[in-house]
MIRO-644554 format. One record per residue: y, z, x of N, C-alpha, C in turn. Coordinates in Angstrom, 3 decimals, padded with zeros to 6 digits. Atoms other than C-alpha are relative to their C-alpha. Layout:
{{Y Z X} {Y Z X} {Y Z X}}
...
***
This chain:
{{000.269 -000.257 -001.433} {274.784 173.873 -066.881} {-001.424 000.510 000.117}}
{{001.451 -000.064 -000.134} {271.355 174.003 -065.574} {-000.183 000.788 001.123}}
{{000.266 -001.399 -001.191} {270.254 177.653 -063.382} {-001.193 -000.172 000.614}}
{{001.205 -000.850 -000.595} {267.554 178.225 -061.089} {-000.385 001.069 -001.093}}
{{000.291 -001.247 000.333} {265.152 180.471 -062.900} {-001.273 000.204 000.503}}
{{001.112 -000.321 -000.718} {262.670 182.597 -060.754} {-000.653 001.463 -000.634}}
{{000.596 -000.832 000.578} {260.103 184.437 -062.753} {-000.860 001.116 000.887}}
{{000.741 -000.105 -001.228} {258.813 187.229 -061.070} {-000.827 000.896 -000.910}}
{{000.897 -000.656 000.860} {255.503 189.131 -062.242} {000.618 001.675 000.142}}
{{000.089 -001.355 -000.184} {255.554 192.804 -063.297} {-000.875 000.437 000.764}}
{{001.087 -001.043 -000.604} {253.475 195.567 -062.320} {-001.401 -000.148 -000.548}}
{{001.492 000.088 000.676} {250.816 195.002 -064.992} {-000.604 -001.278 -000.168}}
{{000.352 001.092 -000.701} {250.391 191.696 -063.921} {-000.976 -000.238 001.157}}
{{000.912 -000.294 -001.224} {249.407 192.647 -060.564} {-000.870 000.646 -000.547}}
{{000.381 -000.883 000.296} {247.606 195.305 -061.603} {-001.739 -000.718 -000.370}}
{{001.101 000.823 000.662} {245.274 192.707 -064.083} {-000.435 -000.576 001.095}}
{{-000.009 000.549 -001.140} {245.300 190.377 -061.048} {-000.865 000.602 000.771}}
{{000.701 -000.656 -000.948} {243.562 192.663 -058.761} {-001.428 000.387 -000.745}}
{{001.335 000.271 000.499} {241.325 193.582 -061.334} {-000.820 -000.871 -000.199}}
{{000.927 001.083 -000.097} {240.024 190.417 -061.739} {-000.321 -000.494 000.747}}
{{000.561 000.525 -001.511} {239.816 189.750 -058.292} {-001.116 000.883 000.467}}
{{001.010 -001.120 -000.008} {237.481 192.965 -058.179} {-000.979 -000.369 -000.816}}
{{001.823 000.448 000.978} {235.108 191.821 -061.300} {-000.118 -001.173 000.920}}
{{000.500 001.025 -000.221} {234.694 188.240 -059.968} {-001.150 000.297 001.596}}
{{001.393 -000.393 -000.915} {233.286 189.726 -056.280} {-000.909 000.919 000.147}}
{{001.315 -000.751 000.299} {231.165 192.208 -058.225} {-000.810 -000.593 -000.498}}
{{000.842 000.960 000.602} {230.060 189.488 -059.845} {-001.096 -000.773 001.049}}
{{000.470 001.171 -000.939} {229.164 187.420 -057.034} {-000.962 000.830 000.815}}
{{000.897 -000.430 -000.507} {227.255 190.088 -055.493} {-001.171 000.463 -000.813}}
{{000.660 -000.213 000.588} {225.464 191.324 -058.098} {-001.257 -000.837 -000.698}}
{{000.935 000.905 001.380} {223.954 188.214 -060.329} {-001.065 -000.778 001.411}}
{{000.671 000.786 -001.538} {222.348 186.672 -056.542} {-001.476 001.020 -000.312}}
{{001.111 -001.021 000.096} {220.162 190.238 -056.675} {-000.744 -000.290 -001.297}}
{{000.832 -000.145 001.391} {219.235 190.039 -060.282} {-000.947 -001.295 000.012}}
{{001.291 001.528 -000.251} {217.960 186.316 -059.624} {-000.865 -000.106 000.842}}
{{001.494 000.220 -001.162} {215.878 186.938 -056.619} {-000.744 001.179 -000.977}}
{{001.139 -000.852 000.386} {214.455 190.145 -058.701} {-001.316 -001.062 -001.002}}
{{000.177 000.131 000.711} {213.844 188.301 -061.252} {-001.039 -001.927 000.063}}
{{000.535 001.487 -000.782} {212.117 184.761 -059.357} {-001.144 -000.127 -000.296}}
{{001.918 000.261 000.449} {208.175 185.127 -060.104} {000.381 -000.491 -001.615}}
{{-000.381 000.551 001.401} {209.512 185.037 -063.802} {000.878 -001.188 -000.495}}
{{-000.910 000.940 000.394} {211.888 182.469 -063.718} {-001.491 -001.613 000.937}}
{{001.076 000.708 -000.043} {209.108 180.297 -061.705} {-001.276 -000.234 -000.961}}
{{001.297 000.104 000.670} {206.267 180.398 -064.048} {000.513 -000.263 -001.471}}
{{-000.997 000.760 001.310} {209.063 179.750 -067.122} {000.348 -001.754 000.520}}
{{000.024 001.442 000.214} {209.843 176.305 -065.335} {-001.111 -000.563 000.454}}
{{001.164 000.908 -000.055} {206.474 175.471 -064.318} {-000.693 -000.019 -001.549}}
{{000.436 -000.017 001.348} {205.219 176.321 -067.811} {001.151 -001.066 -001.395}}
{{-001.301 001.246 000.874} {208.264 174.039 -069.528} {-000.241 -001.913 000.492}}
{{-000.402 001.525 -000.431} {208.027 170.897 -066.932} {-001.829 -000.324 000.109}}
{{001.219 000.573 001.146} {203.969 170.924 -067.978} {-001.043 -000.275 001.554}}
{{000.639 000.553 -001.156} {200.972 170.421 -065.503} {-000.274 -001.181 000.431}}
{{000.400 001.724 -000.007} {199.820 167.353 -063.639} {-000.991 -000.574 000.124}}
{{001.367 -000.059 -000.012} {196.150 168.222 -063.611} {-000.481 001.200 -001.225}}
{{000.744 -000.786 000.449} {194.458 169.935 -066.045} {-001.555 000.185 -000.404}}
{{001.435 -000.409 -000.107} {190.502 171.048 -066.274} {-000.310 000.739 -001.227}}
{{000.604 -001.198 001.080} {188.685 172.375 -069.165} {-001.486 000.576 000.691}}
{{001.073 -000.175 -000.137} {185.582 174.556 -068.779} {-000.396 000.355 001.447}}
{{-000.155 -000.006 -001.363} {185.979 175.291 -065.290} {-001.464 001.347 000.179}}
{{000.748 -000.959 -000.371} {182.912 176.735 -063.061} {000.489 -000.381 001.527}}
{{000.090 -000.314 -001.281} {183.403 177.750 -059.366} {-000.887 000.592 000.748}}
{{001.364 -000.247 -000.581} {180.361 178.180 -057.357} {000.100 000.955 001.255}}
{{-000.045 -000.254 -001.013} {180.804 180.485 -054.484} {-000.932 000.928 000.793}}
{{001.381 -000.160 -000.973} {177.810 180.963 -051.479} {000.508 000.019 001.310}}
{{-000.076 -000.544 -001.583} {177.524 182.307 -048.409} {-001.446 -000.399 000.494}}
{{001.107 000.545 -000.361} {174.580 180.937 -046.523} {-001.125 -000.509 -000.896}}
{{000.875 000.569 001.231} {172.891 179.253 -049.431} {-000.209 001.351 -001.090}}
{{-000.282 -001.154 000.863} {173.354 182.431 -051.482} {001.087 000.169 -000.637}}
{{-001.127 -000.257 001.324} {175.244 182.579 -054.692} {000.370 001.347 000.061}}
{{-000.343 -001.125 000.077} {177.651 185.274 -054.190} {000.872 000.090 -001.356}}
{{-000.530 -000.345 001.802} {179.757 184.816 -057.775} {000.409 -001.830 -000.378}}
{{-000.601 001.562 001.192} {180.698 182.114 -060.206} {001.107 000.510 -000.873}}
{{-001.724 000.179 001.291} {184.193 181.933 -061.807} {-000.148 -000.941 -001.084}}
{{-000.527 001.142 001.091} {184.721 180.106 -065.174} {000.967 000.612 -000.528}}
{{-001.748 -000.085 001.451} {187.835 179.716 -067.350} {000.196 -001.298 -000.687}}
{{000.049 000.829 000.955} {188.750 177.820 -070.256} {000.871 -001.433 000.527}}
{{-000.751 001.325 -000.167} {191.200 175.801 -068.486} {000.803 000.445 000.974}}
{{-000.541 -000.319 -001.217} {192.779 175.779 -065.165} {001.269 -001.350 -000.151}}
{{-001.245 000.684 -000.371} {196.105 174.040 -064.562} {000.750 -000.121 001.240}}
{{-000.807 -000.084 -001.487} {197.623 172.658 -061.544} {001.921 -001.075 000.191}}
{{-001.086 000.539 000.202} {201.237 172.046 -061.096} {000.890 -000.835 001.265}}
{{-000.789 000.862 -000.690} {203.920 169.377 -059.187} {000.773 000.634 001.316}}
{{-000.797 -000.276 -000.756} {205.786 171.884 -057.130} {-001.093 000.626 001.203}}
{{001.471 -000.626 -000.860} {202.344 173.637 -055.368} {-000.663 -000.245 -000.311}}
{{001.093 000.263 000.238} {199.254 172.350 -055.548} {-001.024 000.917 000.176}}
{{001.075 -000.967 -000.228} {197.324 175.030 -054.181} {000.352 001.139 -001.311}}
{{-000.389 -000.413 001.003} {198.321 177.056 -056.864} {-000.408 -000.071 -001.375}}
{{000.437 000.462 001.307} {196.165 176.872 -060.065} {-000.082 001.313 -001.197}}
{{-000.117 -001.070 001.519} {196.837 178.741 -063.466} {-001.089 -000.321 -000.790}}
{{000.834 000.147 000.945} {194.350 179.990 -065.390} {000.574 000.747 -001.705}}
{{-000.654 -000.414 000.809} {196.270 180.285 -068.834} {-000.698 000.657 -001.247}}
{{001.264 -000.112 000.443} {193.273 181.280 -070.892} {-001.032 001.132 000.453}}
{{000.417 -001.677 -000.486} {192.056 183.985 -068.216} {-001.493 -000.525 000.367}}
{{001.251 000.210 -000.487} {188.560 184.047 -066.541} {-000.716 000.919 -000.124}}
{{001.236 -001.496 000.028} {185.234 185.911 -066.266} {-000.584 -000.743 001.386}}
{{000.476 000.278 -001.267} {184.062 186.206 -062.795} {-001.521 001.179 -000.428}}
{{001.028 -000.699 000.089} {180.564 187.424 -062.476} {-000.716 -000.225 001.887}}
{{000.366 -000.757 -001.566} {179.221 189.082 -058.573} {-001.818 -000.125 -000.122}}
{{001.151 -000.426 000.051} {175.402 188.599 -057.737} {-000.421 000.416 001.159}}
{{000.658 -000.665 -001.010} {173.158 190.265 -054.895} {-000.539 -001.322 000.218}}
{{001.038 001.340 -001.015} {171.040 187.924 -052.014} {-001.262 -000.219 -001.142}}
{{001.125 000.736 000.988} {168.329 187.513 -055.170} {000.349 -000.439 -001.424}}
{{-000.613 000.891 001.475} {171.147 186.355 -057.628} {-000.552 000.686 -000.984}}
{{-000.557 -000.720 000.775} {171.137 189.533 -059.357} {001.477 000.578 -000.519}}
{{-001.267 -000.546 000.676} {174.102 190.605 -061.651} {000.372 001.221 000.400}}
{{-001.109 -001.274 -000.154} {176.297 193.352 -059.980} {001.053 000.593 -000.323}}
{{-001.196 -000.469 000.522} {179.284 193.268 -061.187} {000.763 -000.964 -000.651}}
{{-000.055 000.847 000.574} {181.679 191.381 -063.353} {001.798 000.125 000.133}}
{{-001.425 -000.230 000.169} {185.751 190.787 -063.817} {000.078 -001.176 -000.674}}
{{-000.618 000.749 001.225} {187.310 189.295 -066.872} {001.580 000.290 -000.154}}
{{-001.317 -000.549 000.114} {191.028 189.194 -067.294} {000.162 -001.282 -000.924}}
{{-000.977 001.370 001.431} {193.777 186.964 -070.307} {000.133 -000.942 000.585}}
{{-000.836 000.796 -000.509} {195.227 185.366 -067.683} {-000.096 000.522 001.839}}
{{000.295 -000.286 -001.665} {195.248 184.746 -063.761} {000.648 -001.179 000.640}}
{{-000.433 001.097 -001.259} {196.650 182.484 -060.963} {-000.696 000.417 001.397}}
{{000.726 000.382 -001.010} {194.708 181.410 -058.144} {000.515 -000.974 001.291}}
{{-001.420 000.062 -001.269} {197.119 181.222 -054.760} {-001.906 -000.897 001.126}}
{{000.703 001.046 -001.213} {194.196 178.775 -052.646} {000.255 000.128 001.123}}
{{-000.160 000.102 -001.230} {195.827 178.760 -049.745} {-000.132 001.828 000.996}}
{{-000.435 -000.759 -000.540} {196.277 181.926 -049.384} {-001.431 001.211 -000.436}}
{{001.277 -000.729 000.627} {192.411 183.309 -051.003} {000.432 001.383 -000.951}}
{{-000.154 -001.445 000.580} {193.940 185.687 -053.498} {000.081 -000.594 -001.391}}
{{000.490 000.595 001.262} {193.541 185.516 -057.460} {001.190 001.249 -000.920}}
{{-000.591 -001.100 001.105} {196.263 187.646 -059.607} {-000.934 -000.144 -001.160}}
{{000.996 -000.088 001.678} {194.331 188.714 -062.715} {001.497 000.797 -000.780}}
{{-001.023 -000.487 000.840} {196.707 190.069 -065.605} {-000.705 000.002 -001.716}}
{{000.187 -000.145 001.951} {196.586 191.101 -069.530} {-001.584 000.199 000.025}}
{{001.205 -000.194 -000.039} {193.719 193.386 -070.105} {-001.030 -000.347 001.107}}
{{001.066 000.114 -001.206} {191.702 193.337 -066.722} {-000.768 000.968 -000.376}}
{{000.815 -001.386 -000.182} {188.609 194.784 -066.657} {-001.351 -000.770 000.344}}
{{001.003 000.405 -001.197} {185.894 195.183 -063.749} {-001.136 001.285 -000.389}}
{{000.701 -000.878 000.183} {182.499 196.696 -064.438} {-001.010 -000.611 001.329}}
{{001.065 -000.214 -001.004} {180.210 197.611 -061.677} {-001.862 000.134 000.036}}
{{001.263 -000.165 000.163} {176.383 197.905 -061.151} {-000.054 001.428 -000.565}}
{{000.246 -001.006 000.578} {176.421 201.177 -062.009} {000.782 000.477 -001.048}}
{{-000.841 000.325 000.813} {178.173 200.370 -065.087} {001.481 001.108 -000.444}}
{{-001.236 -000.593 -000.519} {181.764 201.976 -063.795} {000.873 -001.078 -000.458}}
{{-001.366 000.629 000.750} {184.761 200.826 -065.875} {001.075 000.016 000.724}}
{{-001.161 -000.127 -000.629} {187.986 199.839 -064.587} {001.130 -000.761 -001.261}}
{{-001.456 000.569 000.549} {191.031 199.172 -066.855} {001.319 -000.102 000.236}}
{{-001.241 000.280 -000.363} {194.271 197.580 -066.015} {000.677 -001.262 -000.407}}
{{-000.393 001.341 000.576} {196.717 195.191 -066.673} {000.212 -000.961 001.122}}
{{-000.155 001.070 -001.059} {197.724 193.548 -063.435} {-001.549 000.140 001.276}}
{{000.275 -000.428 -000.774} {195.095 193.207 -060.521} {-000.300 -001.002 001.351}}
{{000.115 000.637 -001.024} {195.109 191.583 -057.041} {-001.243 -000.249 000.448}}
{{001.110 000.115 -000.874} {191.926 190.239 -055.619} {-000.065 -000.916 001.327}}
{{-000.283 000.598 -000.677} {191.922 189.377 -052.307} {-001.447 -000.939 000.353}}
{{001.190 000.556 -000.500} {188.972 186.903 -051.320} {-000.526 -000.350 001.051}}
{{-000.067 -000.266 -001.036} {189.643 186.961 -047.812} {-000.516 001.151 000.626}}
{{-000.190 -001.582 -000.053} {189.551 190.911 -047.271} {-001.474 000.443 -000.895}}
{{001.016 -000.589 001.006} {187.074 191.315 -050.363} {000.104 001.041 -000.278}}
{{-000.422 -001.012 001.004} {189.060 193.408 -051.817} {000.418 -000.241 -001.418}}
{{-000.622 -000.066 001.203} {190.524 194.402 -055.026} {001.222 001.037 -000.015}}
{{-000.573 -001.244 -000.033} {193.507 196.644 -055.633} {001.235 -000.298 -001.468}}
{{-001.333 000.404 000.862} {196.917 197.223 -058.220} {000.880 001.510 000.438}}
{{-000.335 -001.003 -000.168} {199.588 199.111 -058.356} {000.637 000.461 -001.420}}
{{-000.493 -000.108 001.350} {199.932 199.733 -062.027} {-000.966 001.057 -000.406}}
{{001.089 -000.959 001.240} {198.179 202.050 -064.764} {-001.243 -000.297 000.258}}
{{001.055 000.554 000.364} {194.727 202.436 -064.369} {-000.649 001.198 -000.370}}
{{000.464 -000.771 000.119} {191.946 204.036 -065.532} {-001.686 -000.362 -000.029}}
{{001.626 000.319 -001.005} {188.401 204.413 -064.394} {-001.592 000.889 -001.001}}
{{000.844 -000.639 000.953} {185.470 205.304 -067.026} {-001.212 -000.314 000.714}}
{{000.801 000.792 -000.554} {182.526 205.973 -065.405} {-001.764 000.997 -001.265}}
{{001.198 -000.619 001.251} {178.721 207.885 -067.165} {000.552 001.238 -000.714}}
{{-000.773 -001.485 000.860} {180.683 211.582 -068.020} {001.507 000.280 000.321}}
{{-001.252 000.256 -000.682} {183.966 211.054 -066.799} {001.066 -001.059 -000.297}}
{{-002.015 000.508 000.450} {187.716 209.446 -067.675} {000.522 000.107 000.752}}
{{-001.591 -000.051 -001.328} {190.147 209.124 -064.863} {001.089 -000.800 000.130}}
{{-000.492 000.956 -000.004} {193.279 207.885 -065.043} {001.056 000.279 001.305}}
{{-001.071 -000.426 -000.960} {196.233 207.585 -062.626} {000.872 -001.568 000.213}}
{{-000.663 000.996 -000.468} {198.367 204.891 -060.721} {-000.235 -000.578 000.981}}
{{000.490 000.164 -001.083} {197.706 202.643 -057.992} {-001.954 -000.023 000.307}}
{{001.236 -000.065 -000.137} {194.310 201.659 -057.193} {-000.735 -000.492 000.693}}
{{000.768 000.528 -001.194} {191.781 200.428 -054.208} {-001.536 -000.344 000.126}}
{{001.801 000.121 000.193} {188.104 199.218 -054.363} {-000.588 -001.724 000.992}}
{{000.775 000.964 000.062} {185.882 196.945 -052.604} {-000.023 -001.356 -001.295}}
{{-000.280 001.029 001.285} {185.782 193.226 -054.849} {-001.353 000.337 -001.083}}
{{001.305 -000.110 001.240} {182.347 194.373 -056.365} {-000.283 001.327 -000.761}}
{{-000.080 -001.140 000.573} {183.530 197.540 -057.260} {-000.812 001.356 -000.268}}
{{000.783 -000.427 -000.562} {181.053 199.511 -055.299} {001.105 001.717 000.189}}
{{-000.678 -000.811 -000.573} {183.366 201.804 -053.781} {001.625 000.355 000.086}}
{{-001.255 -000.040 000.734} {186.835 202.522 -055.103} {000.683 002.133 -000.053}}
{{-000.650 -001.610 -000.157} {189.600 205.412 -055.167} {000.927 -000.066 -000.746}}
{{-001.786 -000.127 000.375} {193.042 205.922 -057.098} {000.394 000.865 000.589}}
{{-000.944 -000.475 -001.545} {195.760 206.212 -055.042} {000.529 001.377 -000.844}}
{{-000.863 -000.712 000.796} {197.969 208.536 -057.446} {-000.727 000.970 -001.234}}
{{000.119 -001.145 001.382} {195.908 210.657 -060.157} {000.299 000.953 -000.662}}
{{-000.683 -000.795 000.891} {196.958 211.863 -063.085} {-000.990 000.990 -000.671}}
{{000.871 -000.790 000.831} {194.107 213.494 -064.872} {-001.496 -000.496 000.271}}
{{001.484 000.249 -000.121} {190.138 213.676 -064.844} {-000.430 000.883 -001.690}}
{{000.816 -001.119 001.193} {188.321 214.672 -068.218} {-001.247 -000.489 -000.212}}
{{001.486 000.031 -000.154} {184.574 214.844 -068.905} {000.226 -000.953 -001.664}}
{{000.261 000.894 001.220} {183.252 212.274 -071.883} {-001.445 000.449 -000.528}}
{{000.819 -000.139 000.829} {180.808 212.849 -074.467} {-000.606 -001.058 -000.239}}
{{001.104 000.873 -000.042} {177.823 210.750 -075.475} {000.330 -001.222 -000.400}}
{{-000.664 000.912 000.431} {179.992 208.462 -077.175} {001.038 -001.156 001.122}}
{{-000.854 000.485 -001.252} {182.198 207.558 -074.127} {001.274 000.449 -000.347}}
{{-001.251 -000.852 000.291} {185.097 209.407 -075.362} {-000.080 001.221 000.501}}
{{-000.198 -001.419 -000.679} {186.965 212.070 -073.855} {-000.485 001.037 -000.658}}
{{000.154 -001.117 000.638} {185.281 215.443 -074.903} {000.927 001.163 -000.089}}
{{-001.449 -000.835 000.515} {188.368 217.451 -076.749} {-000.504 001.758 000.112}}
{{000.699 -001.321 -000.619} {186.131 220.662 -076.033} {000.116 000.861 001.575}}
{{-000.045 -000.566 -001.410} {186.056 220.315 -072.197} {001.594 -000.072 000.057}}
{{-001.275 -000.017 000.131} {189.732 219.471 -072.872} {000.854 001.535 000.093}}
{{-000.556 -001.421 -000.121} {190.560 222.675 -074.247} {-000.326 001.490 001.208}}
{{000.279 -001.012 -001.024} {188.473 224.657 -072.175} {000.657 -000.111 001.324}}
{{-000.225 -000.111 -001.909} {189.849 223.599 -068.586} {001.711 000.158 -000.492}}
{{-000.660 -000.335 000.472} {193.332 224.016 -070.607} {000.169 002.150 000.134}}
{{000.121 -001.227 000.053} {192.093 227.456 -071.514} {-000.094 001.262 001.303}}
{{000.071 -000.404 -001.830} {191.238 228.291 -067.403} {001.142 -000.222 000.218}}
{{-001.332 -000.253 -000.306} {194.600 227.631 -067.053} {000.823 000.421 -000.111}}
{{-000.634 -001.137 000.529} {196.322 229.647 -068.935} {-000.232 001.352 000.425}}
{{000.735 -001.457 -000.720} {193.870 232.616 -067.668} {000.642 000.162 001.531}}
{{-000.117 -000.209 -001.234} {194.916 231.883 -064.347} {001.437 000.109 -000.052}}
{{-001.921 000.079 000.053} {198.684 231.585 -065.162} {000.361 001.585 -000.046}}
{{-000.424 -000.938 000.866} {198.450 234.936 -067.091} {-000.525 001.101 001.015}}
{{000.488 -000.833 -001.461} {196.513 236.781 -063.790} {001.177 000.591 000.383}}
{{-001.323 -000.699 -000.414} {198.745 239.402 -062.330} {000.036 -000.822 001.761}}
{{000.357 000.552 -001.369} {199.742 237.862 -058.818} {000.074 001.425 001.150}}
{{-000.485 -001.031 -000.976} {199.153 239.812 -055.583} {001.555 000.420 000.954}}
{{-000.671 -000.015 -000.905} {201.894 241.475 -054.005} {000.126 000.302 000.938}}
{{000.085 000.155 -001.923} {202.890 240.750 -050.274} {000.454 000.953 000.350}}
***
């Protein structure tokens, strides 16, 4: 004889059940965020895989303002890819060099690596940036925005600013593109440099040593 048989779940059935109905729409909210964070990097992995469709060696860029050479860009090799055209990678990195109305040398920027947004006049620089000024004022960083529109420069990463007796470092940073006139947003420290261009471990201790004096001061009481 052949029964009806109606299986029915336990408790720890449900139980699993619900839990897995809980991971799957933590899932679904979660991995969406991690892929938009994560989008500049996942772009420049498949443009760098599916290969350019122009490439340039030796690259110079001439740029004048009323018949006046205001800078020249070169890089070893500029690349332009299928999905944006305006859009050219410099994988190799550039040296930009700034001159005055008599096509004197003012200032200079060299970075590893850079992309050059066209449409939009702006130039990421990256890996080892570094901008020296007429008054031979150091700037070190790793990422830095130049806008060519604005004629600015700025980042918001590590930097640090070496200029004739002086070390400054901090976070965040703002300057004119010829690196005339510049500030950090965030500073962390200032120390004086010795003839060498290294921090002097002397003025170190001493402004150390003022601090302690002033710590160790009795305070007034109110």
């Amino acid at each position: 004889m052949v029964r009806d048989c109606l299986v029915r779940p336990n408790k720890q059935q449900n139980v699993f059940v619900r839990y897995l109905y809980i991971c799957i729409i933590v899932f679904s909210l979660v991995v969406p965020l991690a892929c938009q964070s994560d989008l500049e990097t996942i772009e420049e992995v498949t443009r760098q895989e599916e290969g350019p469709i122009e490439t340039v060696f030796d690259v110079e860029l001439v740029y004048s303002d009323h018949g006046h050479i205001r800078m020249i860009l070169t890089a070893p090799q500029m690349d332009r890819f299928e999905e944006d055209e305006s859009v050219m990678e410099l994988p190799q990195g550039l040296h930009v060099v700034f001159y005055d109305t008599l096509k004197r040398e003012t200032s200079s920027l060299t970075a590893k690596y850079a992309i050059h947004r066209q449409d939009e006049e702006i130039i990421e620089a990256r890996n080892d940036v570094v901008v020296i000024n007429e008054a031979g004022e150091r700037l070190n960083t790793e990422e830095l925005i130049w806008n060519q529109k604005e004629e600015t420069i700025h980042s918001d990463k590590f930097v640090k600013v070496t200029t004739e007796d002086e070390v400054t470092y901090g976070t965040g940073f703002e300057a004119d593109e010829r690196f005339d006139h510049w500030r950090i947003l965030r500073p962390h420290g200032t120390f004086r440099v010795d003839t060498d261009g290294e921090p002097d471990e002397s003025t170190m201790e001493e402004e150390e040593e003022q601090q302690e004096k002033q710590e160790l001061q009795p305070q007034p009481q109110p």
